[in-house]
N, CA, C and O atoms as a GROMACS GRO file, in nm:
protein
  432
    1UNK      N    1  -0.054   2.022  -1.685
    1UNK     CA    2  -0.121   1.894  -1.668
    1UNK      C    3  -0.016   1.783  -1.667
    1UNK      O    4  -0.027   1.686  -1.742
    2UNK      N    5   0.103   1.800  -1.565
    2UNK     CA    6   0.194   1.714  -1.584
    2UNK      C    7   0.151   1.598  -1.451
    2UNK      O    8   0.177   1.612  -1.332
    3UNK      N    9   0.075   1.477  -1.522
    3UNK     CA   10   0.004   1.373  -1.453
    3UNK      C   11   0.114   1.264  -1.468
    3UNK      O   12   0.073   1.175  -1.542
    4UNK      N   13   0.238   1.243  -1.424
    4UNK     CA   14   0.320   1.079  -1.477
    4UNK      C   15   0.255   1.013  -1.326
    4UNK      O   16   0.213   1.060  -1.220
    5UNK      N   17   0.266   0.930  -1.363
    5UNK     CA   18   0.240   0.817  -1.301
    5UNK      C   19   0.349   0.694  -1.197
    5UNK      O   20   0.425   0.609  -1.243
    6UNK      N   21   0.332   0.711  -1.110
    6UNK     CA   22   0.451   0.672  -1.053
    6UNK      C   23   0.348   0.509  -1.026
    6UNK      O   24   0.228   0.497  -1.050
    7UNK      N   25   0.465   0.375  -0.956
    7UNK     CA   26   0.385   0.275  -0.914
    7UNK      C   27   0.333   0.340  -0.760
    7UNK      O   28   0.221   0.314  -0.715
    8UNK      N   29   0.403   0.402  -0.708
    8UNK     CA   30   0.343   0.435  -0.526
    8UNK      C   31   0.249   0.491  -0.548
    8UNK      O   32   0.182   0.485  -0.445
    9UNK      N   33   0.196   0.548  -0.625
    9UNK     CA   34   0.064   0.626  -0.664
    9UNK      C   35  -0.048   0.561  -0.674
    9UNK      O   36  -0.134   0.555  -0.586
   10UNK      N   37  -0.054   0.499  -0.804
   10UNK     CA   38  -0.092   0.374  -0.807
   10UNK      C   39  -0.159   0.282  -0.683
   10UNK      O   40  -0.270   0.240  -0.649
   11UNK      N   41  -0.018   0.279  -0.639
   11UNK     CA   42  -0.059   0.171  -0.547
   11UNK      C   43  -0.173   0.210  -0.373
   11UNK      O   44  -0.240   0.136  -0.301
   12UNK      N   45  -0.151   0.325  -0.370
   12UNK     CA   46  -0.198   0.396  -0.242
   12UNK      C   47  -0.331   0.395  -0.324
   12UNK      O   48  -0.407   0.309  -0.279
   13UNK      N   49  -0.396   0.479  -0.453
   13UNK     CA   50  -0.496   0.504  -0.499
   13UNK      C   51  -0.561   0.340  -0.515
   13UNK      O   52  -0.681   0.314  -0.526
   14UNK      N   53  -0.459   0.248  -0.514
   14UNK     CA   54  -0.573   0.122  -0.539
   14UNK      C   55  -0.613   0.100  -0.350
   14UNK      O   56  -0.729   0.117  -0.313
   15UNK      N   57  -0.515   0.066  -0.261
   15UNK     CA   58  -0.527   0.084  -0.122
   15UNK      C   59  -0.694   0.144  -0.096
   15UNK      O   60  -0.801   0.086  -0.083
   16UNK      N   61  -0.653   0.282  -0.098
   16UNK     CA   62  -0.777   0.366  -0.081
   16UNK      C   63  -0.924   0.315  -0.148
   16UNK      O   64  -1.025   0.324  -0.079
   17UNK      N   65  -0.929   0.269  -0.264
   17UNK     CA   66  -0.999   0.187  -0.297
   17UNK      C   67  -1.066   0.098  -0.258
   17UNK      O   68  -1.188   0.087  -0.244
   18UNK      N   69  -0.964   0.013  -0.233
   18UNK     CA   70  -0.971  -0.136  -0.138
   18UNK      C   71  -1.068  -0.044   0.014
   18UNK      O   72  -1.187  -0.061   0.038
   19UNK      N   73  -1.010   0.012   0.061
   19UNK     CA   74  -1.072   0.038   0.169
   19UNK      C   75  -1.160   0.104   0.194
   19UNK      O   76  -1.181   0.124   0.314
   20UNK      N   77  -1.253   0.170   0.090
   20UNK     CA   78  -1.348   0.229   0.070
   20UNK      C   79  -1.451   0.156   0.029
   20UNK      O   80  -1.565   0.194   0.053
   21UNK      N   81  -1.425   0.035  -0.044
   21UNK     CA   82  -1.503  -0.112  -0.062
   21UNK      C   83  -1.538  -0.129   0.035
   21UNK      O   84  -1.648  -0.084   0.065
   22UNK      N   85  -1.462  -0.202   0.132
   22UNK     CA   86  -1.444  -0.294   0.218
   22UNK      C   87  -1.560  -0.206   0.303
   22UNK      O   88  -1.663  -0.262   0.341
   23UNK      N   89  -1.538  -0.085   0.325
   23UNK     CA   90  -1.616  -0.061   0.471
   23UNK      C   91  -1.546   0.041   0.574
   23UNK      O   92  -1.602   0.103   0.665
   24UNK      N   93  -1.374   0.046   0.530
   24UNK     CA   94  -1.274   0.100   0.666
   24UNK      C   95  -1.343   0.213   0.674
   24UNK      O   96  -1.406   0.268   0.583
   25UNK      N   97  -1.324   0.260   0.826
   25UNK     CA   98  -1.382   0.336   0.866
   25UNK      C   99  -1.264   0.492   0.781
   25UNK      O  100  -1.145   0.509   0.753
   26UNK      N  101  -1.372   0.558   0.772
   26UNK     CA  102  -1.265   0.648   0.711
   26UNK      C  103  -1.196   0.762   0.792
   26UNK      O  104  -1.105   0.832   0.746
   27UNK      N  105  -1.245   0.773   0.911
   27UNK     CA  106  -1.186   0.778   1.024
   27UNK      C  107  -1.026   0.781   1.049
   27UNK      O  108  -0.956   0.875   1.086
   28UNK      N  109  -0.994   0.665   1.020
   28UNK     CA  110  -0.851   0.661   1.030
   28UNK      C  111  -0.766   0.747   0.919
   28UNK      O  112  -0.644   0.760   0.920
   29UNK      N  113  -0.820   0.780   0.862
   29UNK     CA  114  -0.758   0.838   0.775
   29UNK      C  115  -0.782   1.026   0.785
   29UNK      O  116  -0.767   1.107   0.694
   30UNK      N  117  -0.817   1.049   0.913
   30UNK     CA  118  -0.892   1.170   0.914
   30UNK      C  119  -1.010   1.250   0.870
   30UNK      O  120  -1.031   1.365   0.907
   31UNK      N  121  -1.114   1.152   0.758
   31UNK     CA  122  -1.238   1.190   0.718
   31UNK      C  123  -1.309   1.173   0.828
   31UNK      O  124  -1.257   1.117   0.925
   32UNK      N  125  -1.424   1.212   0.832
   32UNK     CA  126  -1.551   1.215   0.915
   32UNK      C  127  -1.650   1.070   0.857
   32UNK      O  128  -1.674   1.052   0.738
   33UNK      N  129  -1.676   1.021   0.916
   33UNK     CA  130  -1.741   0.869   0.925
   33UNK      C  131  -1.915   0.917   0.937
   33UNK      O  132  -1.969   0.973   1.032
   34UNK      N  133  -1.987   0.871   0.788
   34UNK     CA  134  -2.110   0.944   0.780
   34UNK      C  135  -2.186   0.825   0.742
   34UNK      O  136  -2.140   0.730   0.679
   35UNK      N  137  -2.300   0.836   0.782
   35UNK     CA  138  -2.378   0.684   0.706
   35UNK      C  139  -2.472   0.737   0.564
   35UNK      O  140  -2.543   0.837   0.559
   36UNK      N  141  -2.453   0.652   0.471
   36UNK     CA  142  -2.485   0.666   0.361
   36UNK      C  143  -2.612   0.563   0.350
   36UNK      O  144  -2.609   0.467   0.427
   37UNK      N  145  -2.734   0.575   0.251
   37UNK     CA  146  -2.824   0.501   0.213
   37UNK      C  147  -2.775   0.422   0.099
   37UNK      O  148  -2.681   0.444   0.023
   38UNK      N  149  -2.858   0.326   0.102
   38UNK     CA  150  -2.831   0.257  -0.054
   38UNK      C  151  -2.856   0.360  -0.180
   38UNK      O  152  -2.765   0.368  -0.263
   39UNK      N  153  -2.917   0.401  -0.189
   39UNK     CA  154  -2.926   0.504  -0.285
   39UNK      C  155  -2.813   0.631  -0.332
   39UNK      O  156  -2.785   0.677  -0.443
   40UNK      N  157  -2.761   0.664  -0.185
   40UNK     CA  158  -2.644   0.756  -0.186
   40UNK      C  159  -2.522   0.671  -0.215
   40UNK      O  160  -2.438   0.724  -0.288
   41UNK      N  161  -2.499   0.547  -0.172
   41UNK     CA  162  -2.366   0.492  -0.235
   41UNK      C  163  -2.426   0.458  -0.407
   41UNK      O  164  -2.341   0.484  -0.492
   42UNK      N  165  -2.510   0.425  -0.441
   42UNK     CA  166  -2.521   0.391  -0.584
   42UNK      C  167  -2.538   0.543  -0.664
   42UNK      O  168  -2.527   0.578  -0.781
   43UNK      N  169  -2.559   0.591  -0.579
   43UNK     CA  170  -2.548   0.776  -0.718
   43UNK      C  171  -2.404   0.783  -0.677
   43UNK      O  172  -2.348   0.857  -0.758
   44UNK      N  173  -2.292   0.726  -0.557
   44UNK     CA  174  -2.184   0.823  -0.566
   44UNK      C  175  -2.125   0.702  -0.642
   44UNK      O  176  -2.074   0.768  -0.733
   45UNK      N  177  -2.093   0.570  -0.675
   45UNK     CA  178  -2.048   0.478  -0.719
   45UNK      C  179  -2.099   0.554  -0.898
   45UNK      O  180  -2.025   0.596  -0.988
   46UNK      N  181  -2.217   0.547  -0.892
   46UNK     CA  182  -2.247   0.600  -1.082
   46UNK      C  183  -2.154   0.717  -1.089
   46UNK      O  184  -2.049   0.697  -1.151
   47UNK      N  185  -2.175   0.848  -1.030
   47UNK     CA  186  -2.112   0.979  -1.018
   47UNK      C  187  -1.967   0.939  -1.057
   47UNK      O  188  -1.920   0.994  -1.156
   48UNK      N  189  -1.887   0.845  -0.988
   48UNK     CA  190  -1.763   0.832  -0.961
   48UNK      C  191  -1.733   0.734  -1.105
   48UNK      O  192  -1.624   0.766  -1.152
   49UNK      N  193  -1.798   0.630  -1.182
   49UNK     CA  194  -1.806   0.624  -1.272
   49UNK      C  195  -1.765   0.686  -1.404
   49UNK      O  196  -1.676   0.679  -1.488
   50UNK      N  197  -1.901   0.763  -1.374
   50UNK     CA  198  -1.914   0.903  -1.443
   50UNK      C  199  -1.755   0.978  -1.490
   50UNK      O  200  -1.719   1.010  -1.604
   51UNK      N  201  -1.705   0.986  -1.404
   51UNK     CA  202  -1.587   1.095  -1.363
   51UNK      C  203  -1.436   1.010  -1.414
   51UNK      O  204  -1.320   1.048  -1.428
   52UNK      N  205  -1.475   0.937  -1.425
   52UNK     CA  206  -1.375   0.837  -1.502
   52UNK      C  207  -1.361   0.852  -1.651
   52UNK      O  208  -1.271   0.852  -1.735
   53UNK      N  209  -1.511   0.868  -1.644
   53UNK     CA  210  -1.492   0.818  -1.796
   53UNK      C  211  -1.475   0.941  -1.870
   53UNK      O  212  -1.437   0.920  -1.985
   54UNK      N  213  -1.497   1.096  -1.832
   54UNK     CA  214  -1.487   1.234  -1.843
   54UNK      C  215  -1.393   1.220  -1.848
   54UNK      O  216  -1.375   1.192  -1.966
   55UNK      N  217  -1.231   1.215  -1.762
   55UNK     CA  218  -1.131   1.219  -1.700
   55UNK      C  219  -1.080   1.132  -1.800
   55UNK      O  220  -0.971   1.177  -1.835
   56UNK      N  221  -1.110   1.017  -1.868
   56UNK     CA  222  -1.080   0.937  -1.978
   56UNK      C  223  -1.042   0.996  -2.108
   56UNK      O  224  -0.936   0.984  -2.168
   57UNK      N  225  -1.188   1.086  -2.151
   57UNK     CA  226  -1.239   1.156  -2.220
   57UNK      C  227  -1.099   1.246  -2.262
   57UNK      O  228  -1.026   1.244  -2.362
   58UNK      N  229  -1.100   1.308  -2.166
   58UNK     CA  230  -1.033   1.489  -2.161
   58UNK      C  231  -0.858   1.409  -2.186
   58UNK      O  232  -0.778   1.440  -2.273
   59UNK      N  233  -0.848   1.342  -2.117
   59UNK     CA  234  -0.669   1.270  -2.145
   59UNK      C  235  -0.643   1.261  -2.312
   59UNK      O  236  -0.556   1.313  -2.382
   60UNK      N  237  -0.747   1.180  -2.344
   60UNK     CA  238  -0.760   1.137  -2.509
   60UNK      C  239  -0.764   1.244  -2.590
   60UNK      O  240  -0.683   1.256  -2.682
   61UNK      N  241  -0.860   1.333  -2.565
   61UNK     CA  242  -0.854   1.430  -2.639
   61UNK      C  243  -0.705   1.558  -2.651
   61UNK      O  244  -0.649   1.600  -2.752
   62UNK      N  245  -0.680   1.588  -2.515
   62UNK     CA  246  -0.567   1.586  -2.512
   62UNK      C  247  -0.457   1.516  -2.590
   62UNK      O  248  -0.379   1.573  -2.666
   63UNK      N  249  -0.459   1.369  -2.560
   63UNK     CA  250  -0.308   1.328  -2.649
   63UNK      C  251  -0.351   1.380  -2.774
   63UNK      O  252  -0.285   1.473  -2.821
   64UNK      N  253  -0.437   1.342  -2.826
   64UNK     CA  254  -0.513   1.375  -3.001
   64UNK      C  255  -0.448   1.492  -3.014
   64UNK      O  256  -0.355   1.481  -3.093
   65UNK      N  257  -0.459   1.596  -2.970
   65UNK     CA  258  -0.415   1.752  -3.002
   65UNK      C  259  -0.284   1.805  -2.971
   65UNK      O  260  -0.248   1.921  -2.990
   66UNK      N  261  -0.193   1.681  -2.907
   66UNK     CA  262  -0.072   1.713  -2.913
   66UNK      C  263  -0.034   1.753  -2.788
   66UNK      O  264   0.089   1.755  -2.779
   67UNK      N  265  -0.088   1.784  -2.693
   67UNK     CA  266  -0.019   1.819  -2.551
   67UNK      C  267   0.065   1.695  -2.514
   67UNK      O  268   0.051   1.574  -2.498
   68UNK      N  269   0.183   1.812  -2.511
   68UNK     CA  270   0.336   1.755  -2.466
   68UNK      C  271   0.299   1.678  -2.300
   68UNK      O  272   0.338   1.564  -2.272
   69UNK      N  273   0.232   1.753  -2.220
   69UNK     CA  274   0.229   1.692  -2.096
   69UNK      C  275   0.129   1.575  -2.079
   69UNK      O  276   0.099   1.529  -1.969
   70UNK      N  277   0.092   1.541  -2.171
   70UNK     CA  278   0.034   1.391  -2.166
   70UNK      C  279   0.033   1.284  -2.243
   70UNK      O  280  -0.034   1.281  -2.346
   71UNK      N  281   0.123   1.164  -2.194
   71UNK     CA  282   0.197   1.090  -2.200
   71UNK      C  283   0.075   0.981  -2.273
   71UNK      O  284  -0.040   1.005  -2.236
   72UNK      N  285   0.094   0.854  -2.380
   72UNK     CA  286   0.007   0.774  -2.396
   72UNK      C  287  -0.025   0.696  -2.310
   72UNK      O  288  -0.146   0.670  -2.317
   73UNK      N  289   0.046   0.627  -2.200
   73UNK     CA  290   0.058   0.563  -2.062
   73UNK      C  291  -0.032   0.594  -1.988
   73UNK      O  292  -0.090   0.503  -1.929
   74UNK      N  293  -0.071   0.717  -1.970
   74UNK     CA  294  -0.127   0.772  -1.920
   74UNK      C  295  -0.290   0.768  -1.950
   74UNK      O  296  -0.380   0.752  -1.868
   75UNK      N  297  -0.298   0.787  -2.100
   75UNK     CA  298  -0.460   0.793  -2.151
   75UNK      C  299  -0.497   0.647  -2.129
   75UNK      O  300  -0.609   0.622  -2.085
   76UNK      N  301  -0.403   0.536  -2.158
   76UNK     CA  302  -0.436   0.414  -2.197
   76UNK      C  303  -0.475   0.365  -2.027
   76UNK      O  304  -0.574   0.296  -2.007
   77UNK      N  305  -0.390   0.407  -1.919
   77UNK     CA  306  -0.427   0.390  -1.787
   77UNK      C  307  -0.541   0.407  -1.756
   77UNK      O  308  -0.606   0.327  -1.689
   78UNK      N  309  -0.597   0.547  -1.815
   78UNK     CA  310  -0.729   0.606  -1.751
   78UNK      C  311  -0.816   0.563  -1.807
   78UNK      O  312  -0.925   0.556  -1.750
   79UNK      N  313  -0.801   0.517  -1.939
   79UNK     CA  314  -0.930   0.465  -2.008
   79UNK      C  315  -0.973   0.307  -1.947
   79UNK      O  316  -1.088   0.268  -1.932
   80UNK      N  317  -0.871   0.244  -1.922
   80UNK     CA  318  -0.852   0.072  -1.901
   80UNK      C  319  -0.946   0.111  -1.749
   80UNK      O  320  -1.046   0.041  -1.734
   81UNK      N  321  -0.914   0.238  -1.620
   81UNK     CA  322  -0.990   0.262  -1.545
   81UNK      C  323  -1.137   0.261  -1.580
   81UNK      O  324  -1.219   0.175  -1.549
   82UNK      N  325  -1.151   0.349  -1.636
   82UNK     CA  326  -1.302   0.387  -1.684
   82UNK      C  327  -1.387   0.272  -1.730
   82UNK      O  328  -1.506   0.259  -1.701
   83UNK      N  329  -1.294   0.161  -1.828
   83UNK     CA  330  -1.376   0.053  -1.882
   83UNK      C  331  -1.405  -0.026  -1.726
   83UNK      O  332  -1.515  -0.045  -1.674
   84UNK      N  333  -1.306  -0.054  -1.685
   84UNK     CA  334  -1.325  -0.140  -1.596
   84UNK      C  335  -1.414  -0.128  -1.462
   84UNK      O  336  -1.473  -0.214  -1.397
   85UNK      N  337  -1.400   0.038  -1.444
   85UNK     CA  338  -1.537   0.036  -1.314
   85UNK      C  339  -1.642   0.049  -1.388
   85UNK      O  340  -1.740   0.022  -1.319
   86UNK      N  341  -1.686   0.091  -1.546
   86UNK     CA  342  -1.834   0.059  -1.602
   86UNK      C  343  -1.827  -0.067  -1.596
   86UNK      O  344  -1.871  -0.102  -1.487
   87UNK      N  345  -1.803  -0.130  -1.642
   87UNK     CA  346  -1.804  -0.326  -1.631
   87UNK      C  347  -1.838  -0.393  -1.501
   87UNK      O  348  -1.914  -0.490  -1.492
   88UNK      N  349  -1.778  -0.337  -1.408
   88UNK     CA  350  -1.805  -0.328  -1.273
   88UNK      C  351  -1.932  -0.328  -1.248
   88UNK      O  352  -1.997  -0.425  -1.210
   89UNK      N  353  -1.991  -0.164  -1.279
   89UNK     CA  354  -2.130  -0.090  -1.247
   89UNK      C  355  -2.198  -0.184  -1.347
   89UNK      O  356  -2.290  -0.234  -1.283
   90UNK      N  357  -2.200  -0.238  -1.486
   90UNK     CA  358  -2.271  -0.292  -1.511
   90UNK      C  359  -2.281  -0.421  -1.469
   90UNK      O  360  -2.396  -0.465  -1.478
   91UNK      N  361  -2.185  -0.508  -1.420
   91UNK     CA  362  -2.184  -0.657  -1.317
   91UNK      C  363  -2.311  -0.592  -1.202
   91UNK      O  364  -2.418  -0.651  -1.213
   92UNK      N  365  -2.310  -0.505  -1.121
   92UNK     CA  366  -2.388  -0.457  -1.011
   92UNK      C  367  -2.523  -0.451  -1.033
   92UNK      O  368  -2.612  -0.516  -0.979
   93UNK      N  369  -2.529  -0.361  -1.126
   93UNK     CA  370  -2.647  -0.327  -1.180
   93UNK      C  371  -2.729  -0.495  -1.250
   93UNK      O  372  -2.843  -0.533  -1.226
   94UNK      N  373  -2.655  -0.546  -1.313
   94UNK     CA  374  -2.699  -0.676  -1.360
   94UNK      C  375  -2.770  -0.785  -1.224
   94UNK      O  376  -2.879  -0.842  -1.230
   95UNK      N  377  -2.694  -0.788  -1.135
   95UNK     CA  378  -2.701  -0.861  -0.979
   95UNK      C  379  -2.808  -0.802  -0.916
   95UNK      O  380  -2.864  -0.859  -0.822
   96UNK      N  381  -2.846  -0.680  -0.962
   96UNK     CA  382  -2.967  -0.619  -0.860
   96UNK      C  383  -3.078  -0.614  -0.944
   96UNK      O  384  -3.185  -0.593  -0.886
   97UNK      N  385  -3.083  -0.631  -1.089
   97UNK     CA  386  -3.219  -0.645  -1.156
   97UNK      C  387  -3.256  -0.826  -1.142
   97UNK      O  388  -3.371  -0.864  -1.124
   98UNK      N  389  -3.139  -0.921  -1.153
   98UNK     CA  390  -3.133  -1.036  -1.077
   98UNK      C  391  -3.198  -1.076  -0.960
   98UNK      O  392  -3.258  -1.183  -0.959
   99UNK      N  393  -3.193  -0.995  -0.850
   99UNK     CA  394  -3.212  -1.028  -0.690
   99UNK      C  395  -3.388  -0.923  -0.715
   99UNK      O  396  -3.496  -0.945  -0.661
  100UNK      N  397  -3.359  -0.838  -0.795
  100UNK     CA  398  -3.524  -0.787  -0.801
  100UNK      C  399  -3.651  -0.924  -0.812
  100UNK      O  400  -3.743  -0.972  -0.745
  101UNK      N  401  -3.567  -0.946  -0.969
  101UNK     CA  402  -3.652  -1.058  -1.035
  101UNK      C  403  -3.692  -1.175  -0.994
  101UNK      O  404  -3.793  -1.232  -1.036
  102UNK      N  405  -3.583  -1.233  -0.872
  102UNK     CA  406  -3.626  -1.311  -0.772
  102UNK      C  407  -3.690  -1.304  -0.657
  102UNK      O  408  -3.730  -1.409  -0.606
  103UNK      N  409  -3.716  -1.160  -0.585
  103UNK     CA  410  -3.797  -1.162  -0.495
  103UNK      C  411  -3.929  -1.138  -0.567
  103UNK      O  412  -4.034  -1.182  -0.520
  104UNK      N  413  -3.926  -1.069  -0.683
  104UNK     CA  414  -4.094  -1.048  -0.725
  104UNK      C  415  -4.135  -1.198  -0.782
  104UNK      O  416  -4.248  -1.213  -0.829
  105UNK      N  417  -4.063  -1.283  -0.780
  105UNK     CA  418  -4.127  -1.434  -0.839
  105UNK      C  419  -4.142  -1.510  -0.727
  105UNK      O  420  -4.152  -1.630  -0.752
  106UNK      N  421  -4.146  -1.476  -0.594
  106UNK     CA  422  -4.124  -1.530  -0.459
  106UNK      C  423  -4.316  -1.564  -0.460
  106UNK      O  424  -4.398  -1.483  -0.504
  107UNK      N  425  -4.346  -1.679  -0.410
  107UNK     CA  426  -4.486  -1.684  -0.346
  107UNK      C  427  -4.477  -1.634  -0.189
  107UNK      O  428  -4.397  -1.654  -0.098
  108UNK      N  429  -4.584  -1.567  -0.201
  108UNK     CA  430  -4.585  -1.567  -0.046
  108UNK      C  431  -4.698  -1.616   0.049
  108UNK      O  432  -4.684  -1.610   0.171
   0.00000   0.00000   0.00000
């Protein structure tokens, strides 16, 4: 489990990010370009969540027990991940019980 962390790593995994936000077609990158529902990006956005915070989980427990191949840098990286896309999902989630609450108070 030898995970170090380089900045080019980093930096491509935030890239990829960025462009998976945005919309880029993923195409360019050699994936297959599929259309998703609102429902399928919000279970893979939770899922992906999810997998953070597991992946958080398993690092920590790890350093706790002494594995040589994982570095504190490392747990403290993945966890600061994990907080930050729940914070995220909960900003989202907050904005859409928001935009609910205003169309059901709408006269029509």
């Amino acid at each position: 489990m030898n995970n170090t962390i380089t900045p080019d790593a980093l930096l491509a995994q935030m890239r990829a990010m960025m462009e998976k936000a945005q919309g880029t077609p993923a195409a360019q990158s050699g994936q297959s370009v599929t259309q998703n529902g609102f429902t399928d990006v919000l279970k893979q956005a939770v899922s992906a969540v999810n997998d953070q915070q597991q992946q958080a989980d398993k690092l920590a427990t790890a350093f706790q027990q002494g594995d040589p191949n994982v570095q504190m840098s490392q747990v403290m990286l993945s966890m600061q991940k994990a907080s930050v896309s729940f914070q995220a999902m909960v900003e989202v989630r907050n904005k859409l019980v928001s935009a609910y609450q205003e169309i059901m108070n709408m006269q029509v």
